[in-house]
DRENMISE-542381 format. One record per residue (C-alpha): residue number from 1; residue in three letters; z, x, y. Coordinates in steps of 0.001 Angstrom, whole numbers, plus 500000, padded with zeros to 6 digits. Example, Ala and Ser with C-alpha at 12.3 -4.5 7.8 and 13.67 -1.06 7.14 Angstrom:
% DRENMISE-542381
<lumro num="1" residuo="ALA" Z="507800" X="512300" Y="495500"/>
<lumro num="2" residuo="SER" Z="507140" X="513670" Y="498940"/>
//
This chain:
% DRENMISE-542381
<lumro num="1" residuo="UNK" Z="603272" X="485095" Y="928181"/>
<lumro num="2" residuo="UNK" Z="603515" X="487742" Y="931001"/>
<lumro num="3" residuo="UNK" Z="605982" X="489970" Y="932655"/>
<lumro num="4" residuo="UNK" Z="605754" X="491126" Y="936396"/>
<lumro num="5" residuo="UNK" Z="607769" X="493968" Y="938394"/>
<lumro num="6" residuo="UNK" Z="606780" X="495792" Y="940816"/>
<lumro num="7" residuo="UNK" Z="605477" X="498825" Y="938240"/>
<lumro num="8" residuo="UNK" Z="604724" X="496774" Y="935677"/>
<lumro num="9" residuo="UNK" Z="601957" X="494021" Y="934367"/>
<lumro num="10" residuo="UNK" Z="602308" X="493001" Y="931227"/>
<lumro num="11" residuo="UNK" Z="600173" X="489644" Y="929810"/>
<lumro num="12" residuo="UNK" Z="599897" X="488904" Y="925909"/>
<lumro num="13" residuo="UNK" Z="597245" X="486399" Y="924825"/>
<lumro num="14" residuo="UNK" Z="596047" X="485790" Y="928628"/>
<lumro num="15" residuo="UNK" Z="592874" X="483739" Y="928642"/>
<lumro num="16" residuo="UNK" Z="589949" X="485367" Y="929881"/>
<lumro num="17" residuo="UNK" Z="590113" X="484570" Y="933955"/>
<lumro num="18" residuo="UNK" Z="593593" X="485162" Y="933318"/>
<lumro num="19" residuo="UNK" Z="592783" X="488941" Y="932093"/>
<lumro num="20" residuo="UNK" Z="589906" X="489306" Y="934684"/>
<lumro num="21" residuo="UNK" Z="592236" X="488439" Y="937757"/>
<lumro num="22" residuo="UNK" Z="595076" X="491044" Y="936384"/>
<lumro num="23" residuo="UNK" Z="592619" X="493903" Y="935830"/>
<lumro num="24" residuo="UNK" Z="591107" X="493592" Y="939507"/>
<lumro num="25" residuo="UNK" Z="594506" X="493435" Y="940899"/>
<lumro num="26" residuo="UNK" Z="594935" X="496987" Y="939282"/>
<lumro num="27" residuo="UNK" Z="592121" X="498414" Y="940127"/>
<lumro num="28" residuo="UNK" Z="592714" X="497413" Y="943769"/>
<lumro num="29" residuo="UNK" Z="595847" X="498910" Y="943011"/>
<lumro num="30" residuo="UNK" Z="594909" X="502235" Y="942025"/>
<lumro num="31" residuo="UNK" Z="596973" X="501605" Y="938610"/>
<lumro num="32" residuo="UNK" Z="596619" X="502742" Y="934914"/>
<lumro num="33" residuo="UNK" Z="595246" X="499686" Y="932807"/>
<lumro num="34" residuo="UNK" Z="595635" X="499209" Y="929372"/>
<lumro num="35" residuo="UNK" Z="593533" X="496283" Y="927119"/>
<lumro num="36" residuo="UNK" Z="593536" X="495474" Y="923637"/>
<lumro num="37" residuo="UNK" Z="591492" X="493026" Y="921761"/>
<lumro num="38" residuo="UNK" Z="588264" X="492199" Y="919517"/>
<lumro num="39" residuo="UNK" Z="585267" X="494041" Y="921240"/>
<lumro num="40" residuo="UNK" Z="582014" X="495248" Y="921042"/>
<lumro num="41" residuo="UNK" Z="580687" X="498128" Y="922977"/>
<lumro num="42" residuo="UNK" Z="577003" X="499286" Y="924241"/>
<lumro num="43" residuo="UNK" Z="576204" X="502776" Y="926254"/>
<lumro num="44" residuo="UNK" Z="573723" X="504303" Y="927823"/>
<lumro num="45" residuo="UNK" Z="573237" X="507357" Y="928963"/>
<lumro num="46" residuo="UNK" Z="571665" X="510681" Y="927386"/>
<lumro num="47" residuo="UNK" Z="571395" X="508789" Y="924209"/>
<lumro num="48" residuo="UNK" Z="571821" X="505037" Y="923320"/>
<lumro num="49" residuo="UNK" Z="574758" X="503739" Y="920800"/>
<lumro num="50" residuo="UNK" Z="576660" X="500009" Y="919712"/>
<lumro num="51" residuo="UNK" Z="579266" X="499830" Y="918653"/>
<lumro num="52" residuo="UNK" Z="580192" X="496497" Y="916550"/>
<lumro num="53" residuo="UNK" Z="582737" X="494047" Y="916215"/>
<lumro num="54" residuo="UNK" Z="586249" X="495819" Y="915999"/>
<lumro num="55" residuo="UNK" Z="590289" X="495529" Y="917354"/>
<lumro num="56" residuo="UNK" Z="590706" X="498272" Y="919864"/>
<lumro num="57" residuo="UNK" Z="592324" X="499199" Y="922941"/>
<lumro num="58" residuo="UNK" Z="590978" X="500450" Y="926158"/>
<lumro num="59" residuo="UNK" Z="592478" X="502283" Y="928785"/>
<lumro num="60" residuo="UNK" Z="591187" X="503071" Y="932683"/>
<lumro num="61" residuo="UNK" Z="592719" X="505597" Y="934299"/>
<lumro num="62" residuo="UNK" Z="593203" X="505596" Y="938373"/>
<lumro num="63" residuo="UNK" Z="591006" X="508535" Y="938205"/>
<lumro num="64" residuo="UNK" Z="587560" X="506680" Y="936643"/>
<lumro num="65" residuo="UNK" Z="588286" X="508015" Y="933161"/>
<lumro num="66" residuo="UNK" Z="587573" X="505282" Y="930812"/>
<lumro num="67" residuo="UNK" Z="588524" X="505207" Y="927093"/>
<lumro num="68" residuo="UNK" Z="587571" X="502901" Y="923988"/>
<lumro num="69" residuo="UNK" Z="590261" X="503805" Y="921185"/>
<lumro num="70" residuo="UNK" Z="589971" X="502854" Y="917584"/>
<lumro num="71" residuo="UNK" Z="593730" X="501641" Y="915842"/>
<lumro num="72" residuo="UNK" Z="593010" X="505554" Y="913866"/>
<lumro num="73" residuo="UNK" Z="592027" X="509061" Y="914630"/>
<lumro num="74" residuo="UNK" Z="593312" X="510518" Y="918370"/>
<lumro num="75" residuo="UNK" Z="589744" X="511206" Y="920116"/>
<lumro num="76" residuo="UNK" Z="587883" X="507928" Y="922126"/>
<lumro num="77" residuo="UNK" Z="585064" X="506333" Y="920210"/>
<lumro num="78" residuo="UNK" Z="583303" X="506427" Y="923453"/>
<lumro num="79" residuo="UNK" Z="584450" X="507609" Y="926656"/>
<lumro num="80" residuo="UNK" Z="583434" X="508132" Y="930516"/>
<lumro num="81" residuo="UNK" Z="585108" X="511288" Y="932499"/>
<lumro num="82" residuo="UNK" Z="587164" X="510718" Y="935546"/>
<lumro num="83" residuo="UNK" Z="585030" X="509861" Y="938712"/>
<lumro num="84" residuo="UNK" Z="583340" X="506980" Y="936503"/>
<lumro num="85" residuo="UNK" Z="583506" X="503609" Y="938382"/>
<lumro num="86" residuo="UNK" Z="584441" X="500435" Y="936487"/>
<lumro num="87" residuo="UNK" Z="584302" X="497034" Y="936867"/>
<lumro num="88" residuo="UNK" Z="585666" X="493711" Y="935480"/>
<lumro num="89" residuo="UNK" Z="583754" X="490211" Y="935245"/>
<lumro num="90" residuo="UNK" Z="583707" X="486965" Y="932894"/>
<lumro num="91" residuo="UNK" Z="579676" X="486741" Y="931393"/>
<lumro num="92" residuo="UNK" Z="579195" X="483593" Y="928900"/>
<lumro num="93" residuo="UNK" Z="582813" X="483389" Y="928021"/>
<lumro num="94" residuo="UNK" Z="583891" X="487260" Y="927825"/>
<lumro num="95" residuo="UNK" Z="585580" X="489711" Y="929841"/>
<lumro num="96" residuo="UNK" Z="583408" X="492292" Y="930210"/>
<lumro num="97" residuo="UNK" Z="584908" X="495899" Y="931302"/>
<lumro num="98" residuo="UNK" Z="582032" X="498002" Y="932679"/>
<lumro num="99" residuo="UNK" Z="582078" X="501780" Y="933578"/>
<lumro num="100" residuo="UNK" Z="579479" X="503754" Y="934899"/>
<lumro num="101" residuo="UNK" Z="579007" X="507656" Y="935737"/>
<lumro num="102" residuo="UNK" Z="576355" X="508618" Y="938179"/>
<lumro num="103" residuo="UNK" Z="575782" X="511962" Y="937213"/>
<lumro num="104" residuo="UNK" Z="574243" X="512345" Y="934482"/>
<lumro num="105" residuo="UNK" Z="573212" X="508462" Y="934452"/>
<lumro num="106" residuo="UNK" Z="576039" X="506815" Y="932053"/>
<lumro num="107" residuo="UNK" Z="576800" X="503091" Y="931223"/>
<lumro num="108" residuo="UNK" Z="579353" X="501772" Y="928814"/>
<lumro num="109" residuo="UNK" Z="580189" X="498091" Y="928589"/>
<lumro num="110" residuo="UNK" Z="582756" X="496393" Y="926617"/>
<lumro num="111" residuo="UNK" Z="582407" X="492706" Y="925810"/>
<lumro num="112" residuo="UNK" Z="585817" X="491073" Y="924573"/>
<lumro num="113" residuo="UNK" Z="585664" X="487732" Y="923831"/>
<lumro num="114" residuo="UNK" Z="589189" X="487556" Y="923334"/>
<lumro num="115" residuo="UNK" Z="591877" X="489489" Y="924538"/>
<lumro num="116" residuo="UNK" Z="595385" X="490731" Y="923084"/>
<lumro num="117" residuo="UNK" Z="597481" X="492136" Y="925833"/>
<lumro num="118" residuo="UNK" Z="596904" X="493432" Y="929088"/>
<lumro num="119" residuo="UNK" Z="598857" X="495942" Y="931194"/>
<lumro num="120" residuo="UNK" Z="598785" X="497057" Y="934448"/>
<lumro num="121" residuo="UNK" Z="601013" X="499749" Y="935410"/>
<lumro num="122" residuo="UNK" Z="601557" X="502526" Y="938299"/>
<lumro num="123" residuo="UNK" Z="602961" X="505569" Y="936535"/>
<lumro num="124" residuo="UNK" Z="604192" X="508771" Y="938599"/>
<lumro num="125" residuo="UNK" Z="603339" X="512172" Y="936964"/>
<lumro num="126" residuo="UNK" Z="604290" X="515635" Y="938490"/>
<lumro num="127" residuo="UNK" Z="604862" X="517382" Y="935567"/>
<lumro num="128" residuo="UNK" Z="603701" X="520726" Y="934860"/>
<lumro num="129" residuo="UNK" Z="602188" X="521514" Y="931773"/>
<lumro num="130" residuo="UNK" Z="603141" X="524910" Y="930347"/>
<lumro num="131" residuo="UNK" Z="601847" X="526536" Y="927351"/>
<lumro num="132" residuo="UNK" Z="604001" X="528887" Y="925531"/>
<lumro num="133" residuo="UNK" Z="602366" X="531868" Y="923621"/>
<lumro num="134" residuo="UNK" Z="603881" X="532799" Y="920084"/>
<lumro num="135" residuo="UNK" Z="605747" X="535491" Y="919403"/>
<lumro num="136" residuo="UNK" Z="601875" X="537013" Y="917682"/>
<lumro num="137" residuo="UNK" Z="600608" X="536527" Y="921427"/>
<lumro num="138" residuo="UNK" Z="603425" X="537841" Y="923052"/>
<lumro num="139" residuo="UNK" Z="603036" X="541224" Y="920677"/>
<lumro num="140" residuo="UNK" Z="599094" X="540764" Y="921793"/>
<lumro num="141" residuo="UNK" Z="600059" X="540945" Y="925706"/>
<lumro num="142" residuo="UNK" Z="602370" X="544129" Y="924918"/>
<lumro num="143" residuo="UNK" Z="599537" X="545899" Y="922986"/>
<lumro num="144" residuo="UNK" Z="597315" X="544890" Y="926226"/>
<lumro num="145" residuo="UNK" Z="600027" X="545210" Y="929039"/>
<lumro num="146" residuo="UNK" Z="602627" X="548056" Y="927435"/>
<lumro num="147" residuo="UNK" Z="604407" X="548284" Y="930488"/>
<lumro num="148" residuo="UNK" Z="605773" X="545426" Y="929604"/>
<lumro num="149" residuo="UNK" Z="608270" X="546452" Y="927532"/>
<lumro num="150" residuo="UNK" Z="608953" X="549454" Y="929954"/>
<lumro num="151" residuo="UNK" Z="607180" X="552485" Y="931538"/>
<lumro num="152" residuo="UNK" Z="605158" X="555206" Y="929580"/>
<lumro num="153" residuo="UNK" Z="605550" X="552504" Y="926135"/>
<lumro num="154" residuo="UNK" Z="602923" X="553313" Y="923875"/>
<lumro num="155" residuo="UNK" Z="602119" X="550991" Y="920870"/>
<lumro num="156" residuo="UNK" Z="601390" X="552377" Y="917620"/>
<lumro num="157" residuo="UNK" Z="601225" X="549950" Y="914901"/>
<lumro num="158" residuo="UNK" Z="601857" X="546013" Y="914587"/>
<lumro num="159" residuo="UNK" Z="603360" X="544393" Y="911852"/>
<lumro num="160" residuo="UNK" Z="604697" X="547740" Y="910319"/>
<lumro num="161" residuo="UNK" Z="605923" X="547441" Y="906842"/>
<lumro num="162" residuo="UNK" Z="608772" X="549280" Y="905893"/>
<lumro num="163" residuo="UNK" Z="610045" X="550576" Y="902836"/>
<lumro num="164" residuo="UNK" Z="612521" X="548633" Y="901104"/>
<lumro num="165" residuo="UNK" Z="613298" X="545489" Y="903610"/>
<lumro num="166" residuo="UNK" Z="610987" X="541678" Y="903611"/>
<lumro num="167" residuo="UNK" Z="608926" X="541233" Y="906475"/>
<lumro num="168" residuo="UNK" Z="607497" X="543491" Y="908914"/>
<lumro num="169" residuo="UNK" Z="608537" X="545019" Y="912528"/>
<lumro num="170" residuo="UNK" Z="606637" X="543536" Y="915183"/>
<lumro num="171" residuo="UNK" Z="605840" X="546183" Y="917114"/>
<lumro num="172" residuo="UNK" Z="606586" X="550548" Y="916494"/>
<lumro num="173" residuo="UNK" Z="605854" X="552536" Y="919650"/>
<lumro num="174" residuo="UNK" Z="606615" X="555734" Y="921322"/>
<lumro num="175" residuo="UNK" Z="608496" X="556045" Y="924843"/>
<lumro num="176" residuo="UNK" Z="607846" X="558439" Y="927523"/>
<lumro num="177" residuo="UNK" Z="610502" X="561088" Y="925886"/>
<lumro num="178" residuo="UNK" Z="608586" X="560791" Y="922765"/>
<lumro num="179" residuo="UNK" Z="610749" X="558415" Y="920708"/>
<lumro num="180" residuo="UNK" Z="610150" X="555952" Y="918121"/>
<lumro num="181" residuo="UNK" Z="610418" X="552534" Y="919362"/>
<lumro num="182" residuo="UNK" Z="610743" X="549353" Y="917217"/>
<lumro num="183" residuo="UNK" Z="610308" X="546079" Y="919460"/>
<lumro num="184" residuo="UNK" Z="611488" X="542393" Y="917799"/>
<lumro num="185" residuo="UNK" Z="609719" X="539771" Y="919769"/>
<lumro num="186" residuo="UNK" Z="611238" X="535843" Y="919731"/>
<lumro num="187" residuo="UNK" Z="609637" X="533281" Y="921871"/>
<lumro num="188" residuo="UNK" Z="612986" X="531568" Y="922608"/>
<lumro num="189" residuo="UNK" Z="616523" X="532426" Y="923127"/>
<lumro num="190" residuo="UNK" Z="617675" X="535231" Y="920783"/>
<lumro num="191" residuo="UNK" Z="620759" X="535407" Y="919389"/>
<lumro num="192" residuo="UNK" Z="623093" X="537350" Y="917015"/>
<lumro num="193" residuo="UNK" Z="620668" X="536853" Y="914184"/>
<lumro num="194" residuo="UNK" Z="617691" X="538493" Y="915960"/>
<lumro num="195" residuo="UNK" Z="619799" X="541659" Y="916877"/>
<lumro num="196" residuo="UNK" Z="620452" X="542041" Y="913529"/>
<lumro num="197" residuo="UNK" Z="617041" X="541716" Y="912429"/>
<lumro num="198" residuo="UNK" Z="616488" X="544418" Y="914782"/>
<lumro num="199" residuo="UNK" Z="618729" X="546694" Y="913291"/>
<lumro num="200" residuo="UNK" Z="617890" X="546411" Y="909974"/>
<lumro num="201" residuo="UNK" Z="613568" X="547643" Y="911510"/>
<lumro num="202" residuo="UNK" Z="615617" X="550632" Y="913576"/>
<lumro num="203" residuo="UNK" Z="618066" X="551936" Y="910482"/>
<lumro num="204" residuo="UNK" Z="615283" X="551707" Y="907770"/>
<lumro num="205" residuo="UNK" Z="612852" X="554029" Y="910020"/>
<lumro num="206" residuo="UNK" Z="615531" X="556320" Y="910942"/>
<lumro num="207" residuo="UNK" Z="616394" X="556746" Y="907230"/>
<lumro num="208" residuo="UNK" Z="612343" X="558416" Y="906987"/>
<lumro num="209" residuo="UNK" Z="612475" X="560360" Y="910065"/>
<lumro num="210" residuo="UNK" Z="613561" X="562952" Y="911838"/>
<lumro num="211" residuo="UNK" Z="612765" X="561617" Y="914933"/>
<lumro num="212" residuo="UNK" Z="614891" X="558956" Y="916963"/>
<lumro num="213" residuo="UNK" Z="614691" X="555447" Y="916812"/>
<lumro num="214" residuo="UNK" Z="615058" X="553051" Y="919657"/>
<lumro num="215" residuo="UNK" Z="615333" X="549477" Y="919384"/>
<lumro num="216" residuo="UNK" Z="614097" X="546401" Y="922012"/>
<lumro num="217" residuo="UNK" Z="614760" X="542990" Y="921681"/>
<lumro num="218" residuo="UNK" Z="611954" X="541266" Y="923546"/>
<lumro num="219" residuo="UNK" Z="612552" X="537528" Y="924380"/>
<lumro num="220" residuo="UNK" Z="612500" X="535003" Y="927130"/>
<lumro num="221" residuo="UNK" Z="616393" X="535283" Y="927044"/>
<lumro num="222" residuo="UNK" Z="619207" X="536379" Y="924869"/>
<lumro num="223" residuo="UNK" Z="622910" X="534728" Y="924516"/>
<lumro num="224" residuo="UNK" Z="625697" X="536778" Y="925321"/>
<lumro num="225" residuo="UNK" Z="626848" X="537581" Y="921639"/>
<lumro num="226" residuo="UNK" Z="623506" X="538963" Y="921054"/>
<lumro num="227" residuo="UNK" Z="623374" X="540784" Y="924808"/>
<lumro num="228" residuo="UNK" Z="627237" X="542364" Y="923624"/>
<lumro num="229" residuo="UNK" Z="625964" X="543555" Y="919789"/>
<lumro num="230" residuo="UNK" Z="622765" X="544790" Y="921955"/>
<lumro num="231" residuo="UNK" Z="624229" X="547084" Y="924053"/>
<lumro num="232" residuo="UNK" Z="627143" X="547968" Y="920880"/>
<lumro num="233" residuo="UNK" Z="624178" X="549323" Y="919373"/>
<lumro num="234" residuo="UNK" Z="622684" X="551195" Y="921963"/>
<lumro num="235" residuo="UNK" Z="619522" X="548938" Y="921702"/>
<lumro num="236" residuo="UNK" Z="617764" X="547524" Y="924631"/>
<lumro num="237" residuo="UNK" Z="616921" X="543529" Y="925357"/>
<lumro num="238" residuo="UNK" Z="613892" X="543133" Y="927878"/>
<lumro num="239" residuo="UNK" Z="613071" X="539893" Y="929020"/>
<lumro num="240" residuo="UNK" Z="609509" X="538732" Y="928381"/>
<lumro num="241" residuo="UNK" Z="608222" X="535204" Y="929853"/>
<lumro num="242" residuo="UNK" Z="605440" X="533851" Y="926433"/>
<lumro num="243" residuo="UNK" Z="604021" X="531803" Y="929439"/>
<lumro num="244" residuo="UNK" Z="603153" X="535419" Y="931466"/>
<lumro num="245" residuo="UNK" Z="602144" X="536583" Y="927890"/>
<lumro num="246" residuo="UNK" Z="599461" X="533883" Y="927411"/>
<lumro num="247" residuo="UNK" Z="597998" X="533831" Y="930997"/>
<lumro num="248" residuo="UNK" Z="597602" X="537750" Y="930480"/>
<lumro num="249" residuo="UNK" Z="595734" X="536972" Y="926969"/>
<lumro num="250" residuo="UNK" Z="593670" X="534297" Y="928247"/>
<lumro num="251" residuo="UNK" Z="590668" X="536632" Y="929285"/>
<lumro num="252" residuo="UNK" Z="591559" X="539909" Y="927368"/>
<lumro num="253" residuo="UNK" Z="591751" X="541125" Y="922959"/>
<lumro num="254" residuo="UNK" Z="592762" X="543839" Y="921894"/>
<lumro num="255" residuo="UNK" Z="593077" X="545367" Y="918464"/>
<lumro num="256" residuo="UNK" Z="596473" X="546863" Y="917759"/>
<lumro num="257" residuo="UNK" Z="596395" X="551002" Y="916212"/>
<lumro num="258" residuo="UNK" Z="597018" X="551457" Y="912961"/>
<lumro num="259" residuo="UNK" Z="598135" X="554158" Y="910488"/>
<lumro num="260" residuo="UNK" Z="599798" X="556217" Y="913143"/>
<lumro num="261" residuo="UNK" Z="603072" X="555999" Y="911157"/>
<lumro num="262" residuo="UNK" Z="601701" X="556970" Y="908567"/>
<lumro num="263" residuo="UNK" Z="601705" X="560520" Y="909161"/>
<lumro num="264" residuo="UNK" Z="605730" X="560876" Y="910593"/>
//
């Protein structure tokens, strides 16, 4: 059985020529080819392996990579990076899917002597991957960047524990004036919830010192009944992108202060 569009390939229980002639049309193509079936597999390269008799499914990438996937476990049994070359030819009565990498000298060939499914397919991908830091590595980037947060912000402790409330602040710090700051970070939208968090860091301090307490919501965005009980409050949201946060991390560390509280 097969089905044919003009993105799409698809052959289940092909005979072998049958397989052959669909896999050369996509690498002509330029497409992304999938194969399952019975194999065997033999490399050579920097060391020598087999691998024996086994259902798995093998996929070649328009780019050379070249992967041998067991039915468990998400990393390739063996592998060849992109800029591998394969190949595709009938030997004794088997397909045989061949890849080889120049540098270093690499050789992996896959003898199926039957074959499941085949697909050939031309996939568009433009995407851009984004990794978003956690609120931990957002509080990371302040304690590197503190300017983030605003001008003349200087950390002081992480994680603070205060009397008499769960959890801990995020972040305490001192503004330019020479106020206590507590900072709440959220990776996503904040909301109502959040503010009130907030509050709850910014009241307890207050209640053990004499000194004032700011508050600073610090998120990506915040929804409008949180930016209204914000600004009731007299606290202050700042808008902090975790995907600036975690390119800034990426080559620095830092190790937050601690104890500073301690003596207010």
């Amino acid at each position: 059985m097969s089905k044919l569009n003009g993105d799409l390939e698809v052959l289940v229980e092909p005979s072998v020529e049958e397989a052959v002639k669909a896999l050369r049309r996509g690498f002509s193509q330029g497409r992304l080819l999938l194969v399952i079936g019975p194999c065997t597999v033999d490399y050579e390269g920097r060391a020598r392996s087999t691998l024996s008799l086994g259902e798995r499914v093998i996929i070649c990438k328009p780019d050379g990579s070249f992967m041998v996937h067991r039915p468990t476990g998400y990393e390739p049994v063996n592998w060849n990076p992109p800029g591998a070359l394969a190949s595709v030819y009938v030997e004794d009565g088997s397909l045989k899917l061949v890849s080889i990498r120049k540098r270093p000298p690499e050789k992996l060939v896959v003898n199926l002597s039957r074959v499941y499914l085949v697909a050939s397919l031309k996939l568009e991908d433009s995407g851009v991957f984004a990794l978003h830091a956690s609120e931990e590595e957002m509080r990371r980037a302040v304690l590197i960047k503190p300017e983030l947060i605003e001008e003349g912000f200087k950390p002081m402790e992480a994680e603070r524990a205060i009397d008499g409330l769960e959890g801990y602040a995020d972040l305490v710090g001192e503004d330019v004036e020479g106020n206590l700051v507590v900072v709440e970070f959220k990776r996503v939208t904040a909301g109502r919830e959040a503010v009130l968090q907030l509050k709850q860091y910014v009241d307890a301090l207050s209640s053990r010192t004499s000194r004032r307490v700011r508050g600073i919501l610090a998120a990506p965005s915040v929804t409008k009944e949180g930016l209204r009980l914000l600004e009731q409050l007299g606290f202050k949201f700042v808008r902090l992108d975790p995907q600036v946060c975690y390119q800034l991390i990426k080559s620095a560390s830092v190790k937050p202060s601690t104890g500073l509280l301690d003596y207010l």
